[in-house]
N, C-alpha and C positions, 0 to 999 in steps of 0.2 A: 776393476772389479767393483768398486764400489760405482761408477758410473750405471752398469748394470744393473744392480740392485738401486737405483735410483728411479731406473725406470723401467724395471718389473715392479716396483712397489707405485708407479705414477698409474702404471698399467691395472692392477688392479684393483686400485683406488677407483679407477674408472670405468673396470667390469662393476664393479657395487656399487657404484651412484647407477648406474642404466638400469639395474636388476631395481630400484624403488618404484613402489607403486607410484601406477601414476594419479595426479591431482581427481579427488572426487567431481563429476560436473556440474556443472554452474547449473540453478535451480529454472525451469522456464520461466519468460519472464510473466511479471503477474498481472490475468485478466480481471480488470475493472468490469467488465460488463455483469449485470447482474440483478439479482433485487434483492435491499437487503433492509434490515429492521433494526432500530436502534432503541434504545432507551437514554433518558437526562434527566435533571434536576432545573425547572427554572425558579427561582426565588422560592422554593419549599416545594414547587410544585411537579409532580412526573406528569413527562412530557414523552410520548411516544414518536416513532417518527417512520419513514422507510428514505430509501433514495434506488428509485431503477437507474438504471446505467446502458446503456447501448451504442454498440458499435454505430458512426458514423459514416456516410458514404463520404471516399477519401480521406479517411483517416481521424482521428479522435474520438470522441463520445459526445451524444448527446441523452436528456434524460430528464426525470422529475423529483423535485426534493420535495418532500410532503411531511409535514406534524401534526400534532392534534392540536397545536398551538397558533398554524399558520394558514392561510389558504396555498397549496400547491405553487412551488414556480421551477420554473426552467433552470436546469445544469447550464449553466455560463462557458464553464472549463473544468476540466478533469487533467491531474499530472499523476502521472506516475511515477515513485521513484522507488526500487526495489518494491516490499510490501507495503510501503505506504503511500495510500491515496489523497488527494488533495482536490474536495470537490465544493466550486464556488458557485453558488446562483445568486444570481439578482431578483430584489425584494425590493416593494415601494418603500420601507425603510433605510435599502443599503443593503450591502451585499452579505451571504450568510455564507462564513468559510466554516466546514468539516476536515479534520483533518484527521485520519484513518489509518492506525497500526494495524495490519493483519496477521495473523499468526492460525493457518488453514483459513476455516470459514466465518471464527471468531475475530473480533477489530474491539480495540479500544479505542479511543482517542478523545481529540478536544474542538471546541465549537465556538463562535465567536459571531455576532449577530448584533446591533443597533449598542451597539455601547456595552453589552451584556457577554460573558464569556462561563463556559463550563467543560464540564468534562461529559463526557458518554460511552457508550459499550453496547455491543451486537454482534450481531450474524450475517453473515449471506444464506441466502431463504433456497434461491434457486441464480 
């Protein structure tokens, strides 16, 4: 008797684990491609800025980082790791890392350029 009731109660232990919903799905992963507009602080000063992004033939991104502070240069590398973007160009000073929180079309994040480092905040435009 009690063997039975051991496994009528195993048994329906395990009609109700099967009846749980199931796991919500995994968010798509997230596209870098884009153009987006940022704002910063350098030494007292705002500094505007954008970075487009685009799909490369074979895979990665290539693209242009621009401020009111710099003349335009070339996207080097772009990673992606969940919502955060990591986008590095090369400048005749050394290279200028952004590093991109996303949360929808809005990004925080922080920046790091010739010895100089800050923080910033934007959007994706389109």
């Amino acid at each position: 008797m009690m063997k039975t009731l051991g496994v009528l109660s195993c048994m329906v232990l395990a009609a109700c684990a099967s009846n749980a919903p199931p796991a919500p799905p995994q968010p798509p992963p997230f596209d870098a491609a884009g153009y987006f507009e940022f704002v910063t602080d350098v030494d007292g000063q705002a500094v505007s800025g954008s970075i487009e992004l685009r799909h490369a033939d074979g895979g990665g991104f290539t693209g242009v980082l621009s401020t009111s502070a710099t003349e335009p240069v070339p996207v080097r590398s772009v990673t992606v790791e969940g919502q955060r973007v990591t986008v590095v160009s090369d400048t005749p000073d050394g290279p200028a890392t952004l590093i991109l929180a996303f949360e929808g079309d809005a990004f925080t994040g922080s920046w790091s350029y010739a010895g100089m480092s800050g923080v910033l905040s934007g959007k994706r435009i389109r």
